[in-house]
Backbone as a printed PyTorch tensor [residue, N CA C, xyz], in Angstrom:
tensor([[[ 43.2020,  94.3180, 253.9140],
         [ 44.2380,  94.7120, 252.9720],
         [ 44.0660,  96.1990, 252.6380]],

        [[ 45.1290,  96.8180, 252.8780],
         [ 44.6160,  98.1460, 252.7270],
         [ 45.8200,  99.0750, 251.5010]],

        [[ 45.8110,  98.0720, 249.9460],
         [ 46.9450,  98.1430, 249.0390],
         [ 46.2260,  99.3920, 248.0200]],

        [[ 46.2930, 100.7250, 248.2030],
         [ 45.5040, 101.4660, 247.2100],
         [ 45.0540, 101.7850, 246.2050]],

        [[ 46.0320, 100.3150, 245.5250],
         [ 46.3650,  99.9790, 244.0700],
         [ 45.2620,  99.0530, 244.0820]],

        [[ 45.0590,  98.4900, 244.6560],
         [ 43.7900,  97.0000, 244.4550],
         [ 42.5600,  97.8430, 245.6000]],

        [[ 42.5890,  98.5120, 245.8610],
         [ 41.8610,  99.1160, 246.6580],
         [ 40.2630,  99.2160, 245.6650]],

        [[ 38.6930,  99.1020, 246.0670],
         [ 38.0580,  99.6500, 245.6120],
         [ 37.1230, 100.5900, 246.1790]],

        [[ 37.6220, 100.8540, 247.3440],
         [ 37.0870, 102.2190, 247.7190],
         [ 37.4870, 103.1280, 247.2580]],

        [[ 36.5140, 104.2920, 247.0220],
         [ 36.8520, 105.3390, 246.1940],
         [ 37.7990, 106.7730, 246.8310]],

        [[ 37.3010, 105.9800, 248.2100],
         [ 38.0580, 106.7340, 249.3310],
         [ 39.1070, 107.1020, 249.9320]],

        [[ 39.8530, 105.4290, 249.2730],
         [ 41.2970, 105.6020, 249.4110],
         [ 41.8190, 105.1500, 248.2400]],

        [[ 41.6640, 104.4010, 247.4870],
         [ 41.7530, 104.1920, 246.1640],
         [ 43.2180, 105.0840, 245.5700]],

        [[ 44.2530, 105.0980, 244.8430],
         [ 45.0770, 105.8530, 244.4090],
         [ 44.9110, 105.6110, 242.4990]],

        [[ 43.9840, 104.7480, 241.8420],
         [ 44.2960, 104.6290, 240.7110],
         [ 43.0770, 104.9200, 239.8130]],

        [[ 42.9920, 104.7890, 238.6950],
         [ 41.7380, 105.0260, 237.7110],
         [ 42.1710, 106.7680, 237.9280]],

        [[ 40.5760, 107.1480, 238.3120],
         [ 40.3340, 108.6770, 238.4460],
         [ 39.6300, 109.1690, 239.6630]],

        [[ 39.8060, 107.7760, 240.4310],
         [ 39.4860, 108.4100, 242.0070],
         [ 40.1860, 109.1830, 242.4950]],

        [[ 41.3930, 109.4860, 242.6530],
         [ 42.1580, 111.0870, 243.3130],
         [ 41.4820, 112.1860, 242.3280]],

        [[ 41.5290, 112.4790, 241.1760],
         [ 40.7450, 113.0890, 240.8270],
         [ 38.7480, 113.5820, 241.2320]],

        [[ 38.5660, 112.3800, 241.2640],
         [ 37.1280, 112.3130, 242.1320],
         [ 37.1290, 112.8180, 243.5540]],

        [[ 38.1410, 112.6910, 244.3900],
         [ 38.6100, 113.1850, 245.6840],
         [ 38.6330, 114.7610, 245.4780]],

        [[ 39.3350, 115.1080, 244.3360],
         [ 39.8190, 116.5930, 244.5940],
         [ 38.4330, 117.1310, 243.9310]],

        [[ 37.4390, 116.7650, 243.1540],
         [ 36.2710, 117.2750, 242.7610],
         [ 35.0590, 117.4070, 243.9040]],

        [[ 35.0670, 116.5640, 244.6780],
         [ 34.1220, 116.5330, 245.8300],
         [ 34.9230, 117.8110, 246.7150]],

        [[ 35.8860, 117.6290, 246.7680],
         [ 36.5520, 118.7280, 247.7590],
         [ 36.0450, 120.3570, 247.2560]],

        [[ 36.8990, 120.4670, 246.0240],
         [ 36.2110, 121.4860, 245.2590],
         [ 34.6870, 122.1310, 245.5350]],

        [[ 34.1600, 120.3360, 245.2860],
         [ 32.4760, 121.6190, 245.4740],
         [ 32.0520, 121.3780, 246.4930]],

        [[ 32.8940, 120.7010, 247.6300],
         [ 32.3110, 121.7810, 248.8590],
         [ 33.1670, 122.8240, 249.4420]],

        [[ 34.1110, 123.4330, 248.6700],
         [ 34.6460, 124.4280, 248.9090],
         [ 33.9550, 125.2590, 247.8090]],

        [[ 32.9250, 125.2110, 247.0540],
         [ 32.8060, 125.9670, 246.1270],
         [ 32.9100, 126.4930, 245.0950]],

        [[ 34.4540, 125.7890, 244.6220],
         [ 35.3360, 125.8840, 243.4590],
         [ 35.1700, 125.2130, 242.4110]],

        [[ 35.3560, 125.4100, 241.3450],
         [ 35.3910, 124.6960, 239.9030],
         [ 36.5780, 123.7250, 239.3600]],

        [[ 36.2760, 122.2810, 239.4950],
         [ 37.3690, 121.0610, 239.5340],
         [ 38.0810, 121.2970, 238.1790]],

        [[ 38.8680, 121.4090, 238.0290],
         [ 39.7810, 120.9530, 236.7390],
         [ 40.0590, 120.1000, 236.8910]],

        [[ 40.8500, 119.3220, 235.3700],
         [ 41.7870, 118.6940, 235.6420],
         [ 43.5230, 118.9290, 236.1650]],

        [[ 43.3950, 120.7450, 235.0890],
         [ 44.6390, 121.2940, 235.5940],
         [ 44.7820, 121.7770, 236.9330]],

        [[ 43.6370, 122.5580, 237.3270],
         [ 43.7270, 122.6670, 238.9970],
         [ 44.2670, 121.4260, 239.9550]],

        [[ 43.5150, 120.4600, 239.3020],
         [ 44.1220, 119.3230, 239.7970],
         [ 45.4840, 119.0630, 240.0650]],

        [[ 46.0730, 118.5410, 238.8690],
         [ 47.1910, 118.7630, 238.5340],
         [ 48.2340, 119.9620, 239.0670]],

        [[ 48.1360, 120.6910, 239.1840],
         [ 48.2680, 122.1780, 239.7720],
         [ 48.8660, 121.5660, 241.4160]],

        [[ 47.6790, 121.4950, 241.8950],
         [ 47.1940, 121.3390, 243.3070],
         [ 48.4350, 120.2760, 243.4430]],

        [[ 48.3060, 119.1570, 242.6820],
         [ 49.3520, 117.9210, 243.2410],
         [ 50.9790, 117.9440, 242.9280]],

        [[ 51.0870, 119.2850, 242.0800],
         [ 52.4140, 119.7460, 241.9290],
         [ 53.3260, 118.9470, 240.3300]],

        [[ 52.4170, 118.7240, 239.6330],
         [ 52.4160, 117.6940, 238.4980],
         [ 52.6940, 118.6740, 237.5610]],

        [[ 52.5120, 120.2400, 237.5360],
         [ 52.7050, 121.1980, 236.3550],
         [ 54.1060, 122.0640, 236.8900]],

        [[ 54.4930, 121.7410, 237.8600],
         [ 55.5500, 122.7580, 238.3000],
         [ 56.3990, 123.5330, 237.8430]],

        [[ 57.1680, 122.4700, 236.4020],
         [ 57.7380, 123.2360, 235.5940],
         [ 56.9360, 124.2200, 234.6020]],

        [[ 55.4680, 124.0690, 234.4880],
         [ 54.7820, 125.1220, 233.6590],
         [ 54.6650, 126.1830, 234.2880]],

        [[ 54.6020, 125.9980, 235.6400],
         [ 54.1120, 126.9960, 236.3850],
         [ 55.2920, 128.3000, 237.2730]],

        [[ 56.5200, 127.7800, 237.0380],
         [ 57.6240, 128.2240, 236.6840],
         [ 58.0760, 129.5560, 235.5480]],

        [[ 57.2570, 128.4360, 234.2520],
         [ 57.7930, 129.4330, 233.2030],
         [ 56.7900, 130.1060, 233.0950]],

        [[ 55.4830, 130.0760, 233.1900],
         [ 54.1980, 131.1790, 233.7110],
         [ 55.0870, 132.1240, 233.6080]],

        [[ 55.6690, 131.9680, 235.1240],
         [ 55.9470, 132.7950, 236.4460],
         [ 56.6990, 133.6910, 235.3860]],

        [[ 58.0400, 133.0710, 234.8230],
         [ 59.1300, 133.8720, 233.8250],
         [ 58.8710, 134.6300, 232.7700]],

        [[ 57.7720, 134.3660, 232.4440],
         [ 57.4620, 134.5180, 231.1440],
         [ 56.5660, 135.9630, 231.2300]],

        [[ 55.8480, 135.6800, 232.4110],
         [ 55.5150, 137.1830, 232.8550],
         [ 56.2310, 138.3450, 233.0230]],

        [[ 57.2090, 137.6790, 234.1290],
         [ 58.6310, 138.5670, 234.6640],
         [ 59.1000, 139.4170, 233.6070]],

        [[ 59.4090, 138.5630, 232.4420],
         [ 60.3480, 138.8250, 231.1660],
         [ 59.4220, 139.6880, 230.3380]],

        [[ 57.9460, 139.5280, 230.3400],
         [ 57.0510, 140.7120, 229.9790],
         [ 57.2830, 141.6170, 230.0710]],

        [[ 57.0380, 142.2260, 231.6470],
         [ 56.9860, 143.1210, 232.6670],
         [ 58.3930, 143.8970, 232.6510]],

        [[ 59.4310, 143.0960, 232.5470],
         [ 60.5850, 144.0030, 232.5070],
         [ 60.6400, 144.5980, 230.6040]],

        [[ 60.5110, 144.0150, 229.8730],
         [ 60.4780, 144.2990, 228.5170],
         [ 59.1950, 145.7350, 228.6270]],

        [[ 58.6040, 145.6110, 229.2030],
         [ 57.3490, 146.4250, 229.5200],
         [ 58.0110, 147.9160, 230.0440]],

        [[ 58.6410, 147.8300, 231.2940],
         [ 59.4320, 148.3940, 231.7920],
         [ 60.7960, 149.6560, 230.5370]],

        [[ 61.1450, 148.9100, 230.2020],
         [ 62.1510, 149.2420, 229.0970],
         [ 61.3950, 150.1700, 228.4570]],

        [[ 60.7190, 149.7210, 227.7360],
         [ 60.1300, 150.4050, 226.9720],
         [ 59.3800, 151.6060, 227.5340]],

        [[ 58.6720, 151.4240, 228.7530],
         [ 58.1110, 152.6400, 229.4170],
         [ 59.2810, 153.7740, 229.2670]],

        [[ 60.8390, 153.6440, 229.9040],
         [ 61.8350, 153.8200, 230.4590],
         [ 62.2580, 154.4390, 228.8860]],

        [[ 62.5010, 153.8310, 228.2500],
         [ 63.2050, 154.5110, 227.2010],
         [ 62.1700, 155.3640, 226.5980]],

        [[ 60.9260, 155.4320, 226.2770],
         [ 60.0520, 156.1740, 226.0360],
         [ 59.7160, 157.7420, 226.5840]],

        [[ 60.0100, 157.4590, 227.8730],
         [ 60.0400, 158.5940, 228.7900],
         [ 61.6610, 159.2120, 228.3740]],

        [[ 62.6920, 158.2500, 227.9740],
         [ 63.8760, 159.7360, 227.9110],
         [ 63.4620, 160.3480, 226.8330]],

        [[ 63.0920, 159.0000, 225.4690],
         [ 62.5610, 159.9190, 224.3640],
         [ 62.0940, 161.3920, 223.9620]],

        [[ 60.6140, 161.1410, 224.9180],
         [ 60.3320, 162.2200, 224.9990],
         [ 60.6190, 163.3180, 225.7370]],

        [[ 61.5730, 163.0380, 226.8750],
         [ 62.1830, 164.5560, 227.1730],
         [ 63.5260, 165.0400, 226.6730]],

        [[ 63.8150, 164.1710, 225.6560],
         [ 65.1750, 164.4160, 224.7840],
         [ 64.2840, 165.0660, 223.2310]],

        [[ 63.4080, 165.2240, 223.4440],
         [ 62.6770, 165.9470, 222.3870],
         [ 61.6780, 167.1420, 222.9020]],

        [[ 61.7290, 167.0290, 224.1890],
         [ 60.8060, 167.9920, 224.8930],
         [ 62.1990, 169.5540, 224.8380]],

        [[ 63.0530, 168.8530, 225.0130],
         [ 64.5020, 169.5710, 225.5350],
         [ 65.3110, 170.2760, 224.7700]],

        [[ 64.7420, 169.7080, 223.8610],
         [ 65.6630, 170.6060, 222.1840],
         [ 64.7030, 171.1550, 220.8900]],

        [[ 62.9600, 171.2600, 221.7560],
         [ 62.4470, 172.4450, 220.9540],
         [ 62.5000, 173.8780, 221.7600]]])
């Protein structure tokens, strides 16, 4: 029977915290430090967080931008009229 749900190999197993146990053995023999969010991460379970990460940076970076941008006319609209 090879049902991964009744399964008790840890090997193929899909329930409890054996996929988790899978991606931790993997980890340290790749060297890496297991999360749970890496985990999670890895299996595509945060996608929408990892999305707005992504935006939330973007929307930084351009706000960042602006401000560089308007800063710089600032000062040569004051460089320009002493």
């Amino acid at each position: 029977m090879n049902d991964p749900l009744n399964a008790s190999d840890p090997k193929v197993a899909n329930h409890h915290w054996y996929p988790f146990l899978r991606y931790q053995e993997e980890c340290k023999a790749n060297g890496n430090e297991a999360t749970v969010e890496g985990w999670m991460r890895s299996n595509g379970k945060l996608n929408a967080r990892i999305e707005f990460e992504k935006s939330k940076i973007a929307a930084e970076q351009q706000e960042a931008a602006k401000k560089a941008t308007a800063q710089t006319a600032n000062e040569n609209n004051n460089s320009s009229t002493s």
